[in-house]
N, C-alpha and C positions, 0 to 999 in steps of 0.2 A: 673839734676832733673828727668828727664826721664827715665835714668837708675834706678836712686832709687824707682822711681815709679814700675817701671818694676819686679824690685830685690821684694818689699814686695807682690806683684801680683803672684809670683811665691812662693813665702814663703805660703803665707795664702791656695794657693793651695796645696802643697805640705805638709801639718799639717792638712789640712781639715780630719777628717773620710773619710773615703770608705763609696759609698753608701748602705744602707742595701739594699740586696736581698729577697725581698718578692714574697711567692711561694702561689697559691692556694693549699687550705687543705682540700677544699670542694666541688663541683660541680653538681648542680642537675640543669636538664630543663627537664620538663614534660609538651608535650602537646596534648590534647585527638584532636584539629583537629577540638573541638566542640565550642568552646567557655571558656574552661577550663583550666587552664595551672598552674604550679608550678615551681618557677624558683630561685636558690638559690646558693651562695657561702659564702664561709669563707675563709683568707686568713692571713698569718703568722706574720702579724703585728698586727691583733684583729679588720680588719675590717668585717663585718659579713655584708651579703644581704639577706632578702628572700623577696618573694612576691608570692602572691598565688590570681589568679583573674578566676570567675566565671560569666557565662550571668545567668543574672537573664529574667524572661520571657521571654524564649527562641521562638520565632518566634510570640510572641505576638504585639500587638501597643506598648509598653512600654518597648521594650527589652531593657537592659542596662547590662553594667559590671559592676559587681561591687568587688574591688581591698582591698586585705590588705597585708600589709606588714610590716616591722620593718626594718631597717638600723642601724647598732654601727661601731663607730671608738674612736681608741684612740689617743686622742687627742698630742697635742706636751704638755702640761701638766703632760702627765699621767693618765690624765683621763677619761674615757670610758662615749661618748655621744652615746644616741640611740633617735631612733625617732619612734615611731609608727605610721602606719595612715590606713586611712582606704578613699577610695574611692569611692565616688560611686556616684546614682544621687543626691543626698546631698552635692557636692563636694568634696572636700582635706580634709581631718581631721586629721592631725598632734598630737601627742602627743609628746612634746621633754624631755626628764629626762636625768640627770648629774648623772654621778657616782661621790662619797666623794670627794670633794673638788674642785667640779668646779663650775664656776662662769662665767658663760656665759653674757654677758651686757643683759637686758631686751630686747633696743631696737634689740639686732640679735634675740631673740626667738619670739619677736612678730614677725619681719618681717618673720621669718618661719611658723610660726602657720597662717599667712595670713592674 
């Protein structure tokens, strides 16, 4: 029994795909040092980063960051999820949008949107 166990263990390995090789296709980090920065990739499977965060009243009572950015991957579907948000003293603010034909459960997009 063991060996037959063994025998399909190695079967299902051996039929599996090779793993895809995913390469960066993009790369940007910018930062002024001040409170400013811009930091971004894209990568050969369609996952996409950027983020761009700014101090807002810079050395005042009320200084704060405040953050946007957008996130996309493609899904094991096919389908391309993105998220938008924007952060700041308001908190998280998430926007999530499906590309054609997807179908995300409600309860995961609320629990994303917070």
């Amino acid at each position: 029994m063991k060996l037959l166990l063994a025998l399909c263990l190695v079967g299902i390995v051996a039929t599996a795909p090779p793993p895809r090789e995913v390469q960066i296709l993009k790369y940007e980090n910018v930062n002024s040092g001040r409170g400013s920065y811009k930091f971004g990739f894209g990568q050969s499977d369609g996952t996409r980063f950027e983020q761009e965060g700014a101090l807002k009243n810079e050395g005042q009572e009320h200084e704060s960051l405040s953050v946007r950015g957008q996130f996309s991957w493609v899904g094991p579907d096919g389908v391309t999820y993105t998220v938008t948000y924007v952060a700041d003293e308001d908190g998280y603010q998430p926007e999530i949008e499906q590309g054609p034909g997807g179908a995300l459960p409600s309860s995961i997009l609320s629990s994303l949107a917070g």
